[in-house]
PAPA-906897 format. One record per residue: x, y, z of N, C-alpha, C, O in turn. Coordinates in steps of 0.2 Angstrom, whole numbers, plus 5000, padded with zeros to 4 digits. Atoms other than C-alpha are relative to their C-alpha. Layout:
N
XYZXYZXYZXYZ...
END
This chain:
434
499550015005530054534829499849944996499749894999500250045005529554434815500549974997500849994992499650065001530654274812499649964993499149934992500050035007530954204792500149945002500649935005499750054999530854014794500449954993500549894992499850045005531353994776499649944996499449894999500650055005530353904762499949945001500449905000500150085001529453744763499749974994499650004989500250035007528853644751499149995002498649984997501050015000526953624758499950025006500249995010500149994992526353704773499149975003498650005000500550024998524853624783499750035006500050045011500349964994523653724794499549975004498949975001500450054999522953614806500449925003500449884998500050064999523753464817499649935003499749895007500950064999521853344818500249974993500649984989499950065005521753184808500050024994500349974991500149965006521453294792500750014999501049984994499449974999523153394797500549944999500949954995499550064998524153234802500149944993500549904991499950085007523653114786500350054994500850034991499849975005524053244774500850015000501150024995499449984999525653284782500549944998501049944996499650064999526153104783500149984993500649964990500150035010525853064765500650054998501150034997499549965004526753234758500749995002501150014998499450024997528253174769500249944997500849934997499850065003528252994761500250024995500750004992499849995008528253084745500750024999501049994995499349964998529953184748500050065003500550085005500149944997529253344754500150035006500050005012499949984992529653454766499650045001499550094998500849994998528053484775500350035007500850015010499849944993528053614791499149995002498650014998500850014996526153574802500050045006500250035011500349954996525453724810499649985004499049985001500650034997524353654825500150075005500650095007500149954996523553794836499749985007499750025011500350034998522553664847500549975006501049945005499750064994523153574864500149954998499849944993500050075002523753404861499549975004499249925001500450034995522753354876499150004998498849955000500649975003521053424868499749925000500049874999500550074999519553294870499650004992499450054992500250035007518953224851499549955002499449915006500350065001517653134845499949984993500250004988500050015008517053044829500449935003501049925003499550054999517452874834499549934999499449875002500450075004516352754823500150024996500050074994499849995008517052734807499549954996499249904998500550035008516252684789500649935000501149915004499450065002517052534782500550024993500949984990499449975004518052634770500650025002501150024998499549974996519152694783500649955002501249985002499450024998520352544788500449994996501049974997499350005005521252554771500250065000500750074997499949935001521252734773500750005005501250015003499750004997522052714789500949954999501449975001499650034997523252574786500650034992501250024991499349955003524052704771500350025002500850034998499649984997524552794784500749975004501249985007499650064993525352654794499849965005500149945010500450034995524052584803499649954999499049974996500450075003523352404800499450005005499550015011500550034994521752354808500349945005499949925010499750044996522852214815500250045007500150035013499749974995523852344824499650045005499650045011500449974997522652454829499449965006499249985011500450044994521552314838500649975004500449985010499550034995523352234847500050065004500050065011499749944994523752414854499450045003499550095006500449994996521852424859500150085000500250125005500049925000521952604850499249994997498950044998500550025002520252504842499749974999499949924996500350085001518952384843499650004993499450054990500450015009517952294827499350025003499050025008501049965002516252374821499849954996499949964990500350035007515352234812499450014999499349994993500449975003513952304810499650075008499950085013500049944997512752454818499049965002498649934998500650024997511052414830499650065000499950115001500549944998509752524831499649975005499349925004500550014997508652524846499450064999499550114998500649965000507052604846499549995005499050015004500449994992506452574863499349934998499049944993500750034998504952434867500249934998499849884998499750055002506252284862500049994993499949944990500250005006506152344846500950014996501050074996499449995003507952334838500149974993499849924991500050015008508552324820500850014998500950074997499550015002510352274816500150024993499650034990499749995006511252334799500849964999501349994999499250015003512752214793500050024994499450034991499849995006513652264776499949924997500149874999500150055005512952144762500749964998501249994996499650035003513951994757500550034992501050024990499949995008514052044740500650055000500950064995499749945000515052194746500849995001501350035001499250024999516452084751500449964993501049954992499650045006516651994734500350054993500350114993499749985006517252024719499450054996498950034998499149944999517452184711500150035006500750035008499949984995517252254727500449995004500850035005499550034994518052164739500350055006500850075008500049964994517652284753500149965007499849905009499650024992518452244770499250005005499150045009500350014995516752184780499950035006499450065009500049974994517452244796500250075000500650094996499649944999517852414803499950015006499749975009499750014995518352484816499650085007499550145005500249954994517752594834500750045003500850035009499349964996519352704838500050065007499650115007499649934996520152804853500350034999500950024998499549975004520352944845500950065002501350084999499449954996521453034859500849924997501249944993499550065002522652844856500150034993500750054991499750015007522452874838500450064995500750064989499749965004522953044835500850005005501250045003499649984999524353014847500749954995501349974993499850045006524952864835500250004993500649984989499849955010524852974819500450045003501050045000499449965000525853094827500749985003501150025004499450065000527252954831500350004991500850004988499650025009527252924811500150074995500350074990499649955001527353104811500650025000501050054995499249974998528853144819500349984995500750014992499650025001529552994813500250014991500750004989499849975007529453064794500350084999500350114993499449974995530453204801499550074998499650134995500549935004528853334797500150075007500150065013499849934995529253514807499350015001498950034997500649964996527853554820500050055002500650085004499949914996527353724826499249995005498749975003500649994995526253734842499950114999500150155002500249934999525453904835499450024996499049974995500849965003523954044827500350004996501050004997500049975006523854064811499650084997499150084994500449944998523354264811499950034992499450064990500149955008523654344792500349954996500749914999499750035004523854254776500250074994499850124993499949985005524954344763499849974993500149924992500250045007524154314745500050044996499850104997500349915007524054414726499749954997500049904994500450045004522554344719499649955004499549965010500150054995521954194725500549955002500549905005499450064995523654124728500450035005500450095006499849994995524454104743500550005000500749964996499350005000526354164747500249965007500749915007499650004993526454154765499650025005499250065005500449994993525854134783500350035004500950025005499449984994526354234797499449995006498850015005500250024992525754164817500150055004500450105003500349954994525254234832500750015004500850065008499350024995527154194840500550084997500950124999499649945005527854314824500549964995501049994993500150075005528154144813500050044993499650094992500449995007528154174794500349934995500949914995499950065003527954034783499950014994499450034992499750005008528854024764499649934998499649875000500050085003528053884754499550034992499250074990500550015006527453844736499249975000498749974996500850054996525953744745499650015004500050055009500749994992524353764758499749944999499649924993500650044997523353634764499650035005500050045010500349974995521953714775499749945004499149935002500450054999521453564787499950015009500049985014499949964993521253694802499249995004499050035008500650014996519453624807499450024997499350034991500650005004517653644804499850095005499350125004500149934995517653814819500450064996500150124994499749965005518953894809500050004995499750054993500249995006519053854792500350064997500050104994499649975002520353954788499850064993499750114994500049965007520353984767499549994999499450024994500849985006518453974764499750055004499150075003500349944995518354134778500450044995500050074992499749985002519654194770499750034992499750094990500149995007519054174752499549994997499449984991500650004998517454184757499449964996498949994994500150045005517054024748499249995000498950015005500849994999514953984745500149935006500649895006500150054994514453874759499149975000498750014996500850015001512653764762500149975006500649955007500450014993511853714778499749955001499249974999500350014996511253604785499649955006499949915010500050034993510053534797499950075005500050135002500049974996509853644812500750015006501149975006499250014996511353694825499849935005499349935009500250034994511553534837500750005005501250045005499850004991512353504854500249905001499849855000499850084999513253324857500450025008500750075009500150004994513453304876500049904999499749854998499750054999514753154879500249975006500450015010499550024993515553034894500249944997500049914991499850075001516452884894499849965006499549995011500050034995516252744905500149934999499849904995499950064997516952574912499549944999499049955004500650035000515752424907500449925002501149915001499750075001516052224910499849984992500149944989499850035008515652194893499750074994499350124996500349965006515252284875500149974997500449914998500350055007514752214858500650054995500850104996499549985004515852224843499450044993499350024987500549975004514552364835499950075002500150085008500249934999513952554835499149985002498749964998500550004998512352544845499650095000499850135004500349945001511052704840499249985006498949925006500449984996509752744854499450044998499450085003500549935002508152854846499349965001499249905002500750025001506252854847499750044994499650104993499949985008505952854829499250025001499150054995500449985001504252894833500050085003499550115000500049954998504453054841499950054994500150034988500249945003503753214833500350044998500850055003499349974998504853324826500649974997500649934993499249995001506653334824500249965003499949965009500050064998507353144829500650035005501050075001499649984998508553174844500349905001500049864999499750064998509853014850500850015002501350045002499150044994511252914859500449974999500249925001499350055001512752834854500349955005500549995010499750044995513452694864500549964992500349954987499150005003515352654856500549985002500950035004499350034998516652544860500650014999501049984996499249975002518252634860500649945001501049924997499550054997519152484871499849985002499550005007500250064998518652324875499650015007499249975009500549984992517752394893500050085001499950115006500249904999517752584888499650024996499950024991500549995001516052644883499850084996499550125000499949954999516052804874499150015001498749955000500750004999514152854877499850085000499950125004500349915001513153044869499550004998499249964994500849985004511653114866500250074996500750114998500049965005511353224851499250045001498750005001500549975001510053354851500150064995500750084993500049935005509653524842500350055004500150055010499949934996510353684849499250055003499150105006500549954996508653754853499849965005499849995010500350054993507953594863500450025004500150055008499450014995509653594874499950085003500150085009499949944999509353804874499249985007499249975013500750034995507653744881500149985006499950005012499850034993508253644894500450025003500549995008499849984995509453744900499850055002500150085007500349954996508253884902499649995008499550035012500550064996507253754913500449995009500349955014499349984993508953814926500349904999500449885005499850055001509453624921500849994999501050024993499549985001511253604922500249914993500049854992499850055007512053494905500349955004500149905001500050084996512653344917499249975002499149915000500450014998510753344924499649954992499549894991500250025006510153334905500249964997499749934994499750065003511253214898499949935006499649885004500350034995511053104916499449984997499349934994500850025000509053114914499949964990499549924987499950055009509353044893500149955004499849925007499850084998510252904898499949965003500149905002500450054994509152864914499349954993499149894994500550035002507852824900500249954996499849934991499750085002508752674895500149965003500549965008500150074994508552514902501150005001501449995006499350035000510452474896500550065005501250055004499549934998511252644906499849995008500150025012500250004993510352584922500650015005500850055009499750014995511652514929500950034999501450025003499449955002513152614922499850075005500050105009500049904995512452794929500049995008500150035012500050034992512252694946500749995004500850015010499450015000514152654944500450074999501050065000499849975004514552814938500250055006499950045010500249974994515152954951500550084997501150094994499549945003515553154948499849994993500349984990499849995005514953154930500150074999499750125001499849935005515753304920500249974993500749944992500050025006515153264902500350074994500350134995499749955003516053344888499550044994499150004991500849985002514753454878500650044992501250064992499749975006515153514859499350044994498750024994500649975002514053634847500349994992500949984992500050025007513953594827499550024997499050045000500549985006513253634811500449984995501050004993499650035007513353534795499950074996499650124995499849975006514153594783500449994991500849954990499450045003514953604766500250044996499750064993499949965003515853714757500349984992500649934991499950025008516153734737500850024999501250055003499349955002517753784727500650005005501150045005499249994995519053724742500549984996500949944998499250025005520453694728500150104997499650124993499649975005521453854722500750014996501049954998499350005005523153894710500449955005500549905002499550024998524253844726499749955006500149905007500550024993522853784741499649944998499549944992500450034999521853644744499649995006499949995011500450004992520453634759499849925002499349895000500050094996520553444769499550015005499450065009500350004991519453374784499450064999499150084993500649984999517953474791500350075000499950105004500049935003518653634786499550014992499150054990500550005008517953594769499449965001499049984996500450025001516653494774499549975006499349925004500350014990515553464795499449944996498849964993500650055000514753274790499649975006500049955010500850014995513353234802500549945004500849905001499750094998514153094814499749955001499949905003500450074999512652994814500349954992500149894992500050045007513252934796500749955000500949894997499250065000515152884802500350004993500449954989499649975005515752974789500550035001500950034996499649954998516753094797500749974999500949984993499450015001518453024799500249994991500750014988499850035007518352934780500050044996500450044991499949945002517953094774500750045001500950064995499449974997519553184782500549974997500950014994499650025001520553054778500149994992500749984990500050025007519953024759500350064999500950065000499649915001520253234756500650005001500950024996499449994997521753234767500649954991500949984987499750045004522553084754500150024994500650024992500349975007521653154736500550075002500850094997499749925003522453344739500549995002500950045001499250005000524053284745500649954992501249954991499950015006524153184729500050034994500450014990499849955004523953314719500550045000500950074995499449964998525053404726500749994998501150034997499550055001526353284723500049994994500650004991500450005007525453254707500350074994500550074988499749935005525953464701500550055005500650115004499549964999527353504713500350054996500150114996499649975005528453554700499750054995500150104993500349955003527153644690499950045004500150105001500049954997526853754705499250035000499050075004500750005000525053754701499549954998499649914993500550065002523453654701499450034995499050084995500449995006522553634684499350025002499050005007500849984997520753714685499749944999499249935003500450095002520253514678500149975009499649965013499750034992521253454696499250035006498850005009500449974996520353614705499349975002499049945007501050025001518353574699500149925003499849915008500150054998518653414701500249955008499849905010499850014995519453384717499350025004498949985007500549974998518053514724499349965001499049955007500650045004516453414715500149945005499549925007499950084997517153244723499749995009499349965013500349964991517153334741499450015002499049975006500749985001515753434739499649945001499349935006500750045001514553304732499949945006499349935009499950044997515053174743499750025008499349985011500349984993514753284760499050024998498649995001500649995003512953354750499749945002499249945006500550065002512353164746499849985009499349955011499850064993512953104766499450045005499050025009500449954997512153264774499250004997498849975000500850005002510453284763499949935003499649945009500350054999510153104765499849985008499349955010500250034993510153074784499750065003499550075009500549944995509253254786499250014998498650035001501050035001507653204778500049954999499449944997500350054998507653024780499949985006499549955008499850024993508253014797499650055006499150055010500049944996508253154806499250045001499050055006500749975003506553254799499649964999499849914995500650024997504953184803499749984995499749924996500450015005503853154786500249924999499849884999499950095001504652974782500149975002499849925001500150054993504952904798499549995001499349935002500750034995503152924803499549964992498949944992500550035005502752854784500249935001499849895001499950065003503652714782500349965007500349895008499950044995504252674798501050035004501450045000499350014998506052704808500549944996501049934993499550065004506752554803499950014992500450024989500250015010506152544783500450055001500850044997499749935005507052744783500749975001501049984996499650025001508552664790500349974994500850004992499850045006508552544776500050034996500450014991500049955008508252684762500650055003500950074999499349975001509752784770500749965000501249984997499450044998511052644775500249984993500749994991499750025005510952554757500450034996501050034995499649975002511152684747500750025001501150034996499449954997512552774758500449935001500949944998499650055002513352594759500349994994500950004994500149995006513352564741500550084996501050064993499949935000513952744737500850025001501350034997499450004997515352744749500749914996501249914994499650035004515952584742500149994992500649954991499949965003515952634725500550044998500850054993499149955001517152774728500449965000500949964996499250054998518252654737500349984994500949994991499850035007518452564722500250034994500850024992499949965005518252664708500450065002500950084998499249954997519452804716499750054994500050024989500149965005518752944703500450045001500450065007499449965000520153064700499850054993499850114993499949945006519853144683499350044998498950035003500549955002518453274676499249945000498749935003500650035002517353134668499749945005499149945006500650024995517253004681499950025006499649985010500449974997516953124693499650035000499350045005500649975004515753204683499449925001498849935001500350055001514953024683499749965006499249935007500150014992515052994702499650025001499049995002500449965000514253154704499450004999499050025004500650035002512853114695499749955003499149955002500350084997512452944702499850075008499250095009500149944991512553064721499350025000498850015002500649945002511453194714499249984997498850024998500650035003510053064705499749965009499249955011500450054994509952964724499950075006499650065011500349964996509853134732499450044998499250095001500449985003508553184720499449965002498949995004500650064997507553014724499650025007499150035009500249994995507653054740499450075003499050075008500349924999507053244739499349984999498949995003500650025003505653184728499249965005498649975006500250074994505253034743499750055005499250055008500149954993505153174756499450045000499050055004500749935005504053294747499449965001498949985004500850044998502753144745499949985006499349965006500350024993502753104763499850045003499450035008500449964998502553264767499550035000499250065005500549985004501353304755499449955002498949985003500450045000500453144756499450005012499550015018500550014992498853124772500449975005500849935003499850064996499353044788499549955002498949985003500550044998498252884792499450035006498850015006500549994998497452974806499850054997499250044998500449945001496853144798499749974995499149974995500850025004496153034784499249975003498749995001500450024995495252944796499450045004499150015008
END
């Protein structure tokens, strides 16, 4: 029997930080917002080193980086280490220059517990009186490309003038639906997590690779979620990991044997007893055209940013904020301008493009690392993408033209990039000249 719940004013699919920021916003604005979550509350998340754009993102929400370091939902990230094995390491702090004037970019940012922190958005949920539903979302009723109305797995049917699809990057709701173009890439990979108890941790995201390896660059994260809690993952490819567990090797065995080969893990996996690490499979992605008449697409439904760049969350949350402003923005019209649409789209888009291409052939793929060095590629991805990101922050581009101008600036440093890649590919290696 199929139950009329009566019209809302925006319905959101998807209760994840994408789902929960956009909801919170359109409920500040006056809306009555109704959030479809299909997912456990309990469900294990990751994504928990953020960029330095993120704590104003968050404290729009209602969450100060004050607050969140007192309730130990967060500790500070001042800057990001690279180890490269052999006592070889290479620090990246945010340039001065980035905290001054016009900029006046916030220095620090932050390492969050994401399980603490989506329970704390869903506190500032409730309390903006937003109607949750623990359900599926199974058919969308639509004429054209707009959407009428949702009906759920329960026998749910949801009225509204509005969609937000911020139902993940597995699902992905409207761009299946509306079979929107999509771009790849990178290869499928395999992240393979635990947590663990330490006597002390550094106020930083610590990266683990052998930038000399051949190949496709595999690595480990060490991430301070809580002043003595250690989030700790290896990242590899879905074939390597196929590899190794054709090898009858169970996924505790292979993540164990990563992290034996680090001095700093000795004495953690010694400590450690019964690992069951939590294991997840991905593929960047990014999809075009997520804005139509009544819809917008938020979060990693619209866009799967690589987590080595610690873009993911600031991404979620910019989208999530930008398509609930519009919305707000053309309530009353009932529809969003094709200027709004492209533009919105283009900002997303280019943004996941520049974040994704750039750390898959400087970082990741082998021709620049073995020319110029691991550390030197770091420096040719971090400035950029530092620089880039705060920019937006700033500049806040909303309209056709300077997002059309953004765009371009993206588009010219990932052209640099292409260009860069090609000749190290192209160009000899010091031994075959030899």
């Amino acid at each position: 029997m199929q139950t009329d719940l009566g019209r809302q004013d925006v319905i959101v699919i998807g209760g994840g930080l994408a789902g929960m920021a956009a909801s919170i916003h359109l409920a500040k604005a006056g809306l009555k917002v109704a959030c479809i979550e299909a997912t456990p509350e309990n469900n294990v998340i990751v994504g928990e080193s953020l960029d330095w754009s993120a704590p104003e993102l968050l404290k729009a929400l209602g969450l100060s980086m004050e607050h969140l370091i007192a309730e130990e939902i967060a500790t500070y990230k001042r800057h990001i280490i690279l180890d490269i094995g052999d006592g070889c390491r290479q620090e990246y702090v945010p340039s001065e220059w980035l905290g001054n004037s016009p900029w006046n970019v916030e220095l620090r940012t932050l390492h969050v517990d994401r399980v603490r922190l989506k329970k704390a958005l869903r506190e500032i949920l409730l309390a903006h009186d937003v109607d949750t539903f623990r359900d599926k979302v199974f058919e969308v009723e639509r004429d054209g490309k707009r959407i009428i109305a949702l009906k759920t797995e329960s026998g749910k049917r949801f009225d509204s003038r509005w969609f937000i699809d911020a139902s993940g990057c597995v699902t992905s709701l409207l761009p299946r639906l509306f079979n929107l173009p999509v771009r790849e890439y990178g290869p499928s990979k395999v992240a393979v997590w635990n947590y663990f108890h330490v006597a002390d941790s550094i106020e930083g995201t610590t990266l683990y690779a052998d930038g000399n390896q051949p190949g496709y660059m595999e690595w480990v994260w060490e991430i301070p979620i809580q002043p003595k809690l250690i989030s700790v993952g290896y990242i590899c490819t879905g074939a390597a990991m196929k590899g190794m567990r054709q090898q009858k090797r169970t996924v505790s065995e292979i993540y164990t044997q990563r992290l034996s080969e680090i001095p700093r893990f000795a004495s953690v996996l010694s400590s450690a007893i019964g690992l069951s690490p939590q294991v997840t499979s991905f593929r960047c992605r990014v999809h075009g055209k997520i804005a139509g008449p009544n819809w917008l697409v938020v979060g990693e439904a619209a866009a799967m940013v690589d987590p080595m760049t610690s873009n993911g969350v600031t991404a979620a949350l910019r989208s999530a904020s930008e398509a609930s402003s519009l919305i707000v923005k053309y309530f009353q019209h009932g529809r969003l301008p094709l200027f709004a649409r492209t533009s919105y789209s283009r900002r997303v888009q280019e943004l996941a493009k520049f974040f994704n291409s750039g750390i898959e052939r400087v970082i990741y793929d082998s021709p620049i690392r073995k020319r110029i060095g691991v550390v030197n590629a770091g420096d040719v991805y971090t400035v950029p993408a530092w620089s880039m990101n705060a920019l937006y922050a700033r500049l806040q581009p909303v309209g056709l033209i300077s997002t059309g101008l953004f765009t371009l600036a993206l588009a010219s440093l990932r052209a640099a990039a292409c260009i860069f890649y090609w000749l190290c590919r192209s160009m000899p290696s010091a031994e075959s000249a030899s």
